[in-house]
Backbone as CSV, one residue per row, in Angstrom:
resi,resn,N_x,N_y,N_z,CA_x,CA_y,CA_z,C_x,C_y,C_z
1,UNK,37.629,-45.226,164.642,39.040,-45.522,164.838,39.229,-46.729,165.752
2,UNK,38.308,-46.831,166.422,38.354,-48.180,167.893,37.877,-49.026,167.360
3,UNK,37.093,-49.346,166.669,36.139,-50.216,166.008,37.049,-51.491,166.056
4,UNK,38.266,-51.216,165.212,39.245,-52.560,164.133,39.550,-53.304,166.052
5,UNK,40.470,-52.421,166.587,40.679,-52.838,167.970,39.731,-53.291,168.603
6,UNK,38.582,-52.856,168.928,37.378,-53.542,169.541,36.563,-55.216,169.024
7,UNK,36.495,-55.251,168.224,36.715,-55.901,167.272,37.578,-57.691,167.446
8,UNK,38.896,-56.806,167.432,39.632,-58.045,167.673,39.889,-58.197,168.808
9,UNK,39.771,-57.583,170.163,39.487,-58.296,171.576,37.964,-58.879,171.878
10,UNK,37.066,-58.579,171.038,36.201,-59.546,171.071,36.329,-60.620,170.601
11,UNK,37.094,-60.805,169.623,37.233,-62.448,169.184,38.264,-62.684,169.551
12,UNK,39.332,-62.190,170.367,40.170,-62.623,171.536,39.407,-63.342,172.058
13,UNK,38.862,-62.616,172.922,37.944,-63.367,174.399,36.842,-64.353,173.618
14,UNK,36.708,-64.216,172.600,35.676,-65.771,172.175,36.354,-66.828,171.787
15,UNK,37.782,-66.807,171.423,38.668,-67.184,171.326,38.919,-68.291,172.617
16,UNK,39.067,-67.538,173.489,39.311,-67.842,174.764,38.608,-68.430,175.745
17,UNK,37.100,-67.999,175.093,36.097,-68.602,176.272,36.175,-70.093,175.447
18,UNK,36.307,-69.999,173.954,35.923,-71.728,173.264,37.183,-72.281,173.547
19,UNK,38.729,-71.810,173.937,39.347,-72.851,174.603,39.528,-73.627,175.865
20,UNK,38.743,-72.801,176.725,38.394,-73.292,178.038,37.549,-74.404,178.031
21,UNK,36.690,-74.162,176.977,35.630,-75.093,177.147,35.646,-76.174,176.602
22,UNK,36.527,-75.916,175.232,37.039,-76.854,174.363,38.171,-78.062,174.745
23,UNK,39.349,-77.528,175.546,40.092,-78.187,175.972,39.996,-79.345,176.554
24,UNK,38.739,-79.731,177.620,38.102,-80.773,178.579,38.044,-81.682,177.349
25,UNK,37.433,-81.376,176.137,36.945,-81.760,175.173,38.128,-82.916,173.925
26,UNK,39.170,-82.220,174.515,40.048,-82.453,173.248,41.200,-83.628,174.179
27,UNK,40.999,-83.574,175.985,41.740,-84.366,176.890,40.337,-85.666,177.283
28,UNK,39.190,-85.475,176.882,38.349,-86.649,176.852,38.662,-87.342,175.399
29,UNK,38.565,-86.561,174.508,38.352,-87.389,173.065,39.827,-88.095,172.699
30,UNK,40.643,-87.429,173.512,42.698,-88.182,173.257,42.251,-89.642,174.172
31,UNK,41.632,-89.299,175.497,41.689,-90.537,176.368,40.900,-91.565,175.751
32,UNK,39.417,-90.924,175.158,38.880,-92.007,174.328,38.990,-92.954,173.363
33,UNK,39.806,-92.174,172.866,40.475,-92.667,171.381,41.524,-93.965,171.667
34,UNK,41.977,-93.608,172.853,43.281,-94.816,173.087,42.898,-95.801,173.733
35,UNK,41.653,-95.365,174.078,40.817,-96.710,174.637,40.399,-97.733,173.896
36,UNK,39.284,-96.866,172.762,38.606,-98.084,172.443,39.670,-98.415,170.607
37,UNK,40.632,-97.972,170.697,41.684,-97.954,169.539,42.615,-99.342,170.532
38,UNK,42.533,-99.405,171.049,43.787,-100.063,172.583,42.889,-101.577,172.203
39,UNK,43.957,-102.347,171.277,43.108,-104.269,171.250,44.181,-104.874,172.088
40,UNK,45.000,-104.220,172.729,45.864,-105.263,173.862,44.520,-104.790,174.950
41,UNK,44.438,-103.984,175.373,43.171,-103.580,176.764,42.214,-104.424,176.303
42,UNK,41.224,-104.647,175.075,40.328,-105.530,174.756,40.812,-107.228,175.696
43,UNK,41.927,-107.467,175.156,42.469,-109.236,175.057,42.776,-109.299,176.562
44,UNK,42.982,-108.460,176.970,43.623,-108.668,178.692,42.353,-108.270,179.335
45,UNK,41.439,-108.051,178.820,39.833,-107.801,179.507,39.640,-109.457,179.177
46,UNK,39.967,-109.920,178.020,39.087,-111.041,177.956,39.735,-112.333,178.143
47,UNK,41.103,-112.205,178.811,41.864,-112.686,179.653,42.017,-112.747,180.987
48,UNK,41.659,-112.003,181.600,41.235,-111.382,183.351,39.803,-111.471,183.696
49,UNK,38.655,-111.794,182.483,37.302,-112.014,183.135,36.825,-113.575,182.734
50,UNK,37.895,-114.192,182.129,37.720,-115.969,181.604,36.805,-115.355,180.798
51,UNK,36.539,-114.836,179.523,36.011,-114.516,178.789,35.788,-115.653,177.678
52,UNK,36.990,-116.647,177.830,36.609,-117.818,176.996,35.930,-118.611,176.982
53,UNK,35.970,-119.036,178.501,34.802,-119.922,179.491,33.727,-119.526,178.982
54,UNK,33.126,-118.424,179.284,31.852,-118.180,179.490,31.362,-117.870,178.110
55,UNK,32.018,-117.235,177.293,31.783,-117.790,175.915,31.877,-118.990,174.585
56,UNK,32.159,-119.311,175.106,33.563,-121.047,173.876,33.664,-120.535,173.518
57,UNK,34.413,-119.411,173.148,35.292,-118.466,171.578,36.268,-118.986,172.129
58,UNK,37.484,-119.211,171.080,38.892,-119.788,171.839,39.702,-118.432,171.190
59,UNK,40.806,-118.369,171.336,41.833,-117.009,171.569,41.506,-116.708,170.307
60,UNK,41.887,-117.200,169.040,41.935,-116.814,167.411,40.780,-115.814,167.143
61,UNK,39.753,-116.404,167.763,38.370,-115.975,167.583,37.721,-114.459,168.217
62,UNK,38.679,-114.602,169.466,38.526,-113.378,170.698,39.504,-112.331,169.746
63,UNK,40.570,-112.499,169.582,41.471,-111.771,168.582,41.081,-111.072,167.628
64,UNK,40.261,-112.087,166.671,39.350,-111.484,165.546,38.121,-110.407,166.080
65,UNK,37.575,-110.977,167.204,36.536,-109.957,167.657,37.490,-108.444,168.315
66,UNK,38.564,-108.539,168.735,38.968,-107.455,169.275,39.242,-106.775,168.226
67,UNK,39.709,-106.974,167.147,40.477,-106.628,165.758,38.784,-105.636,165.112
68,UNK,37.528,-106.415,165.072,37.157,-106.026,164.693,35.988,-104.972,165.059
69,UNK,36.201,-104.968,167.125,35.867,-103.372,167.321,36.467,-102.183,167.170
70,UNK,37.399,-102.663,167.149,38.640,-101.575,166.892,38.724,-101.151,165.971
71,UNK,38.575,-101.844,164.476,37.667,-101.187,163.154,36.543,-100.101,163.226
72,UNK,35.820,-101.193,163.947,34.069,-100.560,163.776,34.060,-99.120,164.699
73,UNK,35.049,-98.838,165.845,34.583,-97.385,166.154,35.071,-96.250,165.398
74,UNK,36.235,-96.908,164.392,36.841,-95.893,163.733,36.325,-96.317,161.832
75,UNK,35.341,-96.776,161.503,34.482,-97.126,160.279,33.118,-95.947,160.312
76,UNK,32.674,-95.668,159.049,31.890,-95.369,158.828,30.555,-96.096,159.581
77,UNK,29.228,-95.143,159.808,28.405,-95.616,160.801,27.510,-97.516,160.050
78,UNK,27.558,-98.038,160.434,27.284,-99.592,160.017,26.806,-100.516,161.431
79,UNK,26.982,-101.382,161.025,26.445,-102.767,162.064,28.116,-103.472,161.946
80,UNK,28.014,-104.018,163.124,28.899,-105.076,163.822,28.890,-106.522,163.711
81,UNK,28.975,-107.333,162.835,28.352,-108.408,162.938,29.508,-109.537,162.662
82,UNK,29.562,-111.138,163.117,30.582,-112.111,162.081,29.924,-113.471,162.726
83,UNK,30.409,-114.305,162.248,30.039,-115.877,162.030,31.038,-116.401,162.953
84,UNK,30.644,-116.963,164.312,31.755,-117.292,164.895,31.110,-118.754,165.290
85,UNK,32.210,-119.874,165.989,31.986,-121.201,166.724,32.086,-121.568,167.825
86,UNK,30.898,-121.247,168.813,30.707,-121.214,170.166,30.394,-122.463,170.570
87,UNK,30.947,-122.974,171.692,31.184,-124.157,172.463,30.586,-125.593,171.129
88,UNK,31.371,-125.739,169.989,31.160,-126.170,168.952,30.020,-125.817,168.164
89,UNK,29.479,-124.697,167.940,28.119,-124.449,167.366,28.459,-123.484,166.677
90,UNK,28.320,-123.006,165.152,28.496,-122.194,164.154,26.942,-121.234,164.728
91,UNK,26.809,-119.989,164.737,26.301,-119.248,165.264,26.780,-117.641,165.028
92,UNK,26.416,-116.916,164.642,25.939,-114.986,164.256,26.459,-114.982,165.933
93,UNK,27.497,-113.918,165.834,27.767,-113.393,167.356,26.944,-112.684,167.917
94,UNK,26.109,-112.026,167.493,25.420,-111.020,167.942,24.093,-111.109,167.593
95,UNK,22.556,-110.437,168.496,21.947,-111.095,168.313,20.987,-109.573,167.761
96,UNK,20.353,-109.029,166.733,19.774,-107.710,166.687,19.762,-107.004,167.235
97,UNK,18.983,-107.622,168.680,18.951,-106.569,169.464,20.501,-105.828,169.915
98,UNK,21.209,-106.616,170.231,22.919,-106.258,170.448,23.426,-105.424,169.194
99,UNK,23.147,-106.024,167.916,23.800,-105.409,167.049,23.264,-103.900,167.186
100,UNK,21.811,-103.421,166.906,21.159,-102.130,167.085,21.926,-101.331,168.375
101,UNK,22.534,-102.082,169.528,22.782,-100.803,170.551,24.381,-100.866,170.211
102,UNK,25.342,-101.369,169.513,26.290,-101.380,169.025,26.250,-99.809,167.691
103,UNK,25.155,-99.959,167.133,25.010,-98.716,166.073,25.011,-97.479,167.035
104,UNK,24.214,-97.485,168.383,24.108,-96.301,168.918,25.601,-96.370,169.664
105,UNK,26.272,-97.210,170.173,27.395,-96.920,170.802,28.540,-96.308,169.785
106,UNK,28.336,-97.137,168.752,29.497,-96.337,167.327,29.107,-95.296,167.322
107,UNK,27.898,-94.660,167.251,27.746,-93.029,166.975,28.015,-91.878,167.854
108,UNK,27.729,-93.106,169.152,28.535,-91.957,170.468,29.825,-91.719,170.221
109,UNK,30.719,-92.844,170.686,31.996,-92.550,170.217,32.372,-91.594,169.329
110,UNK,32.238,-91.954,168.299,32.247,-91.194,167.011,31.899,-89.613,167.110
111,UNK,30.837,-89.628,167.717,30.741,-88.099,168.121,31.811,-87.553,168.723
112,UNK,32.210,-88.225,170.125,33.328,-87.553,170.655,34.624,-87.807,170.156
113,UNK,34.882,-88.838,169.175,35.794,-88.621,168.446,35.902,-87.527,167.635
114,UNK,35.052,-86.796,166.811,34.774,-85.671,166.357,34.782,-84.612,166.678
115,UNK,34.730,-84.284,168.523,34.426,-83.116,168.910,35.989,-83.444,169.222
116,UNK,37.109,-84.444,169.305,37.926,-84.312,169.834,39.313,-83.601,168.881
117,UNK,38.721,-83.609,167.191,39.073,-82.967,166.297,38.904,-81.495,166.248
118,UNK,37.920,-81.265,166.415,37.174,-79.696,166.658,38.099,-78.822,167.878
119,UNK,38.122,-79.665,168.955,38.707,-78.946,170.005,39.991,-78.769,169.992
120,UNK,40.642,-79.867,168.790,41.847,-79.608,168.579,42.099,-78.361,167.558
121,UNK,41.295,-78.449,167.077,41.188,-77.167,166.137,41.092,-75.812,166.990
122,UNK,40.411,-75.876,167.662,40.047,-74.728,168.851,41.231,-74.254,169.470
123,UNK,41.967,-75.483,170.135,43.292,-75.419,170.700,44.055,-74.474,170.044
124,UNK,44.034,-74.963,168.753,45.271,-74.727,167.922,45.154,-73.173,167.532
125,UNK,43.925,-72.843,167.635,43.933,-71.265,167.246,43.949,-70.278,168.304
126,UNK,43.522,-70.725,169.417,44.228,-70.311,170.456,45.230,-69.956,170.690
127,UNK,46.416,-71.199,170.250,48.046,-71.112,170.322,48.500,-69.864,168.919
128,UNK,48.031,-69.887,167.807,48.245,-68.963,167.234,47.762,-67.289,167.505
129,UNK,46.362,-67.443,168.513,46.496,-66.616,168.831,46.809,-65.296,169.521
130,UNK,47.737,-66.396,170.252,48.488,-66.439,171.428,50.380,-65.974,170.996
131,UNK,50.814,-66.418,169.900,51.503,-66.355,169.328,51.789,-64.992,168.443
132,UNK,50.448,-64.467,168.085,50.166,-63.242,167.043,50.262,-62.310,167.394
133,UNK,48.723,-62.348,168.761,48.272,-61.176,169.131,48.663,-60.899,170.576
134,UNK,48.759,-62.112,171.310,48.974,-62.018,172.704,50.367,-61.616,173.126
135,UNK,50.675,-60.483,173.571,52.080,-60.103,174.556,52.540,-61.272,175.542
136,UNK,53.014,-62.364,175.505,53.246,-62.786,176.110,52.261,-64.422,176.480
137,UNK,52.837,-64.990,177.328,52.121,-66.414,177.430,51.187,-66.180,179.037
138,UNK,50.899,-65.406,179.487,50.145,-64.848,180.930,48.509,-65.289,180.310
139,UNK,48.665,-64.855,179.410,46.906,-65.168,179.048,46.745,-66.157,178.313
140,UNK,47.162,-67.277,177.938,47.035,-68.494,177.849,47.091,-69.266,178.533
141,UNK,48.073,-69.122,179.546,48.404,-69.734,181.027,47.501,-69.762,182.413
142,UNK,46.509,-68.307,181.680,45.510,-68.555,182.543,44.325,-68.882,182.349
143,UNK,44.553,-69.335,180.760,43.063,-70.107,179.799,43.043,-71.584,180.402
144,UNK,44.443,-71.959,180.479,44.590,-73.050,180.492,44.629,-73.439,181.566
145,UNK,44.592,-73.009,182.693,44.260,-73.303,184.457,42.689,-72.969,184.647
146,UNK,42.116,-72.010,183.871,40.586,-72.112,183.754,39.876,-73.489,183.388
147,UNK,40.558,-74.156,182.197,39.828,-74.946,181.481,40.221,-76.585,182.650
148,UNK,41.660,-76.089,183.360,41.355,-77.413,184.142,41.160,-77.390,185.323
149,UNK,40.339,-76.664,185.764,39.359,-76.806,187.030,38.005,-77.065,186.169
150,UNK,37.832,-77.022,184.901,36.004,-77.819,184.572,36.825,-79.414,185.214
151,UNK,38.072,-79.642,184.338,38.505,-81.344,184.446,38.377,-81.592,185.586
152,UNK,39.342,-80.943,186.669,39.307,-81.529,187.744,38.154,-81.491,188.842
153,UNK,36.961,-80.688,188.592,35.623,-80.898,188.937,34.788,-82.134,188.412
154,UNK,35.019,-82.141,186.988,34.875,-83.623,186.422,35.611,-84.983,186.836
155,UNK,36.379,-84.624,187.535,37.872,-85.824,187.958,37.002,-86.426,188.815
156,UNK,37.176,-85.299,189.965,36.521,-85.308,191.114,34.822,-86.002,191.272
157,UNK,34.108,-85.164,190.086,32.545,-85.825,190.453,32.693,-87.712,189.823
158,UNK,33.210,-88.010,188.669,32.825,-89.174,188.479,33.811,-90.335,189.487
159,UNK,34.981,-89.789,189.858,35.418,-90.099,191.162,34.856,-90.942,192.693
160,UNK,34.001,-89.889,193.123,33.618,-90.008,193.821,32.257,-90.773,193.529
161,UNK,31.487,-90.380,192.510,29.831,-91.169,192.050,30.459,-92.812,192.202
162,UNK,32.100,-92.713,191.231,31.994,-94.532,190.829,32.110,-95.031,191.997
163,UNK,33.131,-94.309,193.062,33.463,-95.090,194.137,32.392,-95.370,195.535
164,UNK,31.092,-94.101,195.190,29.918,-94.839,195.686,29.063,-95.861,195.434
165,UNK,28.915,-95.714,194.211,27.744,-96.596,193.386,28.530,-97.076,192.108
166,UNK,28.674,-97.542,191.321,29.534,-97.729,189.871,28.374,-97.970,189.352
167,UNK,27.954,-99.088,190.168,26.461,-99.190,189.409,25.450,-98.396,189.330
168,UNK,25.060,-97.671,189.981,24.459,-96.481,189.681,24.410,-95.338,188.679
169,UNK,26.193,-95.228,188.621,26.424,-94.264,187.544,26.497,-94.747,186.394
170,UNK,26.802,-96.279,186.052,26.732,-96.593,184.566,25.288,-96.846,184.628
171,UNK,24.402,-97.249,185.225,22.876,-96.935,184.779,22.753,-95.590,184.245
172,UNK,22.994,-94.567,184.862,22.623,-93.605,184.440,23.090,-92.774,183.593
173,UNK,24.428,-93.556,183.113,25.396,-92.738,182.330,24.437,-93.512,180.934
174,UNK,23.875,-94.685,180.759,23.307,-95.424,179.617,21.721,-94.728,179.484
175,UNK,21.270,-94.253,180.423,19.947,-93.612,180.862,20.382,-92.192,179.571
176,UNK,21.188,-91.381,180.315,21.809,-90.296,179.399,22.146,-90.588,178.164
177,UNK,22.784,-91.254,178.190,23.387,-90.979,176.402,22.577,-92.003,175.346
178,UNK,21.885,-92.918,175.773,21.036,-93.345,174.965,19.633,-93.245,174.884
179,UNK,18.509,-93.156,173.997,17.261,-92.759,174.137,16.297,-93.996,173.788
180,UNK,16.979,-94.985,174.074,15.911,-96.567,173.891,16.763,-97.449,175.087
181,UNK,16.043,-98.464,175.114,16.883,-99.759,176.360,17.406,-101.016,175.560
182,UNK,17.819,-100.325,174.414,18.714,-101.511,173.662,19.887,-102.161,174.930
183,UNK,20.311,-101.299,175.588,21.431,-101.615,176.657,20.959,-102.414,177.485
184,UNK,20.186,-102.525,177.760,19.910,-103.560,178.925,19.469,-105.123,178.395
185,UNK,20.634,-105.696,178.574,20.999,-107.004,177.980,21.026,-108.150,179.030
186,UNK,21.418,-109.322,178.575,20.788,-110.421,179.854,22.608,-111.146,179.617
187,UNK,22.853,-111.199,180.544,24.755,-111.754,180.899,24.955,-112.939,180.637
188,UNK,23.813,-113.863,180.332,23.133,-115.217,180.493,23.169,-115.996,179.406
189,UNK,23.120,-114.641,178.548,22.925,-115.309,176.626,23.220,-113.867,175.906
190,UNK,23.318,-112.671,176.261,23.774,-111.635,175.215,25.171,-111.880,175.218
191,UNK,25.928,-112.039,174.072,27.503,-112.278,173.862,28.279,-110.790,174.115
192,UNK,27.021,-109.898,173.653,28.320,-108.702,174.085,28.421,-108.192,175.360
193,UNK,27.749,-108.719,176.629,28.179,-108.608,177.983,28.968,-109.356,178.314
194,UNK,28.459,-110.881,177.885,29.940,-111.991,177.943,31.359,-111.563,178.034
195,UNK,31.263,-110.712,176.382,32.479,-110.404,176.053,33.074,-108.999,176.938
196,UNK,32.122,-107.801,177.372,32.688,-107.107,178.176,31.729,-106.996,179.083
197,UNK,31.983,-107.438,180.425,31.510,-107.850,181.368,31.619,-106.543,182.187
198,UNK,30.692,-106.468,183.372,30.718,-104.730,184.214,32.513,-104.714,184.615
199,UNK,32.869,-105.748,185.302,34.898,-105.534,186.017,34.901,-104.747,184.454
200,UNK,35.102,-105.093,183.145,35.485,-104.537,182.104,35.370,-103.271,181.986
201,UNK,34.283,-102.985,182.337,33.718,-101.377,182.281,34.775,-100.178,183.257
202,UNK,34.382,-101.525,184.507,34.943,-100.770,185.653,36.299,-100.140,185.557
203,UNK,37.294,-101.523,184.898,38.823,-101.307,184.454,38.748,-100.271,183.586
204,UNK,37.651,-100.006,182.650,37.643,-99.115,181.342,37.766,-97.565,182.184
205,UNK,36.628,-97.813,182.766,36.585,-96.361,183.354,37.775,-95.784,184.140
206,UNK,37.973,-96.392,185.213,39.207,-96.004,185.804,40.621,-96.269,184.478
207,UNK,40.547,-96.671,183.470,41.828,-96.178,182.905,41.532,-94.856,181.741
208,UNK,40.735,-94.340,181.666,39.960,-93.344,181.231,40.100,-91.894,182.261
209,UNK,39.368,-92.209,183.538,40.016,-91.684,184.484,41.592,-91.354,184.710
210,UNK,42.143,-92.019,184.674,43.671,-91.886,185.179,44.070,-91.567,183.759
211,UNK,44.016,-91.716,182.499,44.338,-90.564,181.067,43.839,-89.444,181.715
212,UNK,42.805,-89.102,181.788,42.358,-87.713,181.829,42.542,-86.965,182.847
213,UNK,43.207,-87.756,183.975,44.250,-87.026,185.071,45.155,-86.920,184.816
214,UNK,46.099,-87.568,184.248,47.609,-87.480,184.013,47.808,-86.009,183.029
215,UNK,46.719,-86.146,182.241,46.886,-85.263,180.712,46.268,-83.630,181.658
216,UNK,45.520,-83.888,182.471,44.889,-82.633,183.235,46.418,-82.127,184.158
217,UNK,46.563,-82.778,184.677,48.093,-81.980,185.385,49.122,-81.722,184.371
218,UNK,49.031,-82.799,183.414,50.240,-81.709,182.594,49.791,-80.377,181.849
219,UNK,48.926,-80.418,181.775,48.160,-78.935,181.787,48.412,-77.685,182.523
220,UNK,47.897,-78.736,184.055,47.757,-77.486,185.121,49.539,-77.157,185.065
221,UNK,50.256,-78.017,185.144,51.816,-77.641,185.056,52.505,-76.931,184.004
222,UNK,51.731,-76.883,182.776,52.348,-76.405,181.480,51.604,-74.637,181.920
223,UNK,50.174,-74.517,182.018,49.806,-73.401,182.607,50.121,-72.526,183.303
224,UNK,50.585,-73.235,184.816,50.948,-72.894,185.862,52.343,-71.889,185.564
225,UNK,53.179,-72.404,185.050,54.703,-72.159,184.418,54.488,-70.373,183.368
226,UNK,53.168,-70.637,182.830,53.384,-69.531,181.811,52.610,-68.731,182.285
227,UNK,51.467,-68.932,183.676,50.753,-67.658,184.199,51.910,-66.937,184.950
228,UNK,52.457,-68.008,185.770,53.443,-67.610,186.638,54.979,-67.126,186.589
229,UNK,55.114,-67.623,185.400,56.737,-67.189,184.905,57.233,-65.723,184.959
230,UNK,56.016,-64.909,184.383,56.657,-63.233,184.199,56.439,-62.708,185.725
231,UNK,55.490,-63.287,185.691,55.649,-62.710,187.802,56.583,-62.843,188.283
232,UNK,57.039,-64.190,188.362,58.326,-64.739,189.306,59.647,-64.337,188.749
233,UNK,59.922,-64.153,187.488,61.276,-63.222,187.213,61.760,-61.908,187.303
234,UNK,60.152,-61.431,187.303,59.546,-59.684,187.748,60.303,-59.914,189.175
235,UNK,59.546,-60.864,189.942,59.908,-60.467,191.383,60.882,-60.370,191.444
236,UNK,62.080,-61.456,190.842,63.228,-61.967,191.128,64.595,-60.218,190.962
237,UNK,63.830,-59.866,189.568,63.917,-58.802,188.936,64.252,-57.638,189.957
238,UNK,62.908,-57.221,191.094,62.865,-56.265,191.732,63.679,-56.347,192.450
């Protein structure tokens, strides 16, 4: 007779544990997405680091290259490549070795673009199940203040790492997610450091950062409201 009931509070609570975990997931892959989707952030990177200077690409050309990362993270997995005219010299922008760590950077992305689908999926059955089975919004409200203390532990650690070392942590953030040293490029003659230079990174990260804070408090506030609501009218009540 308990079975059917037993049953479905177990996939309640699995329910619940994959939106906690999922959520971090689905407020990284929104921030990601508007990043490297974002070709005004590209042009004002390559406007704020004299990106022209140090390359001879003149604006038309920088345009076309912004136009066409902004393709390539959202394209099927491929190479990056075009024919451009540097300080008068017809010349391949990219040089193998660049193009090869461009394939592994599309597939990262891409991954977390993917998981950022999934978690939306996760989300979403949550909210229905929340809607179905759940009495009330108390236990979503407190899924959702679970899932943003992982963020704001995450806020907090890359926070504090960048504002010790930056350089440290993007070594090691390239150490992690890639499994060859295609990344380690020379500023001197690889065009795709030219073109996004470490300030670039730096700006990247901190506006990555500050998405995934803004989107984490409206969380903790949308949460906060529905753990706390039946309490506080209860009280008001008594």
């Amino acid at each position: 007779m308990s079975a059917a009931p037993d049953l479905l509070d177990w996939v309640r609570g699995l329910v619940s544990v994959a939106f906690v975990l999922f959520l971090p997931l689905l407020i990284i892959g929104t921030s990601l997405r508007g990043l490297v989707t974002d070709r005004d952030f590209m042009l004002s990177g390559f406007r704020d680091y004299d990106v022209a200077a140090t390359t001879g690409l003149d604006d038309p050309q920088l345009q076309r290259i912004a136009d066409a990362f902004v393709a390539y993270f959202q394209a099927p997995p491929g190479q990056i490549q075009m024919q451009v005219t540097a300080f008068g010299q017809s010349r391949l922008l990219f040089n193998d070795r660049e193009v090869a760590h461009m394939e592994d950077v599309q597939a990262l992305i891409q991954f977390f673009l993917r998981m950022q689908l999934i978690a939306g999926a996760v989300v979403a059955l949550r909210l229905i199940v929340a809607l179905v089975f759940d009495r009330g919004v108390v236990s979503l409200g407190r899924d959702m203040l679970l899932s943003t203390l992982l963020m704001i532990a995450l806020i907090v650690l890359v926070g504090v790492a960048s504002a010790i070392d930056f350089d440290g942590l993007w070594t090691r953030f390239h150490q992690i997610a890639f499994r060859n040293d295609l990344w380690l490029l020379d500023p001197t003659r690889d065009y795709l450091i030219m073109l996004f230079p470490e300030p670039f990174w730096l700006a990247a990260t901190i506006r990555m950062a500050t998405s995934v804070a803004l989107q984490t408090l409206l969380v903790v506030v949308v949460g906060a409201g529905m753990f706390l609501s039946p309490r506080f009218f209860a009280g008001r009540g008594g």
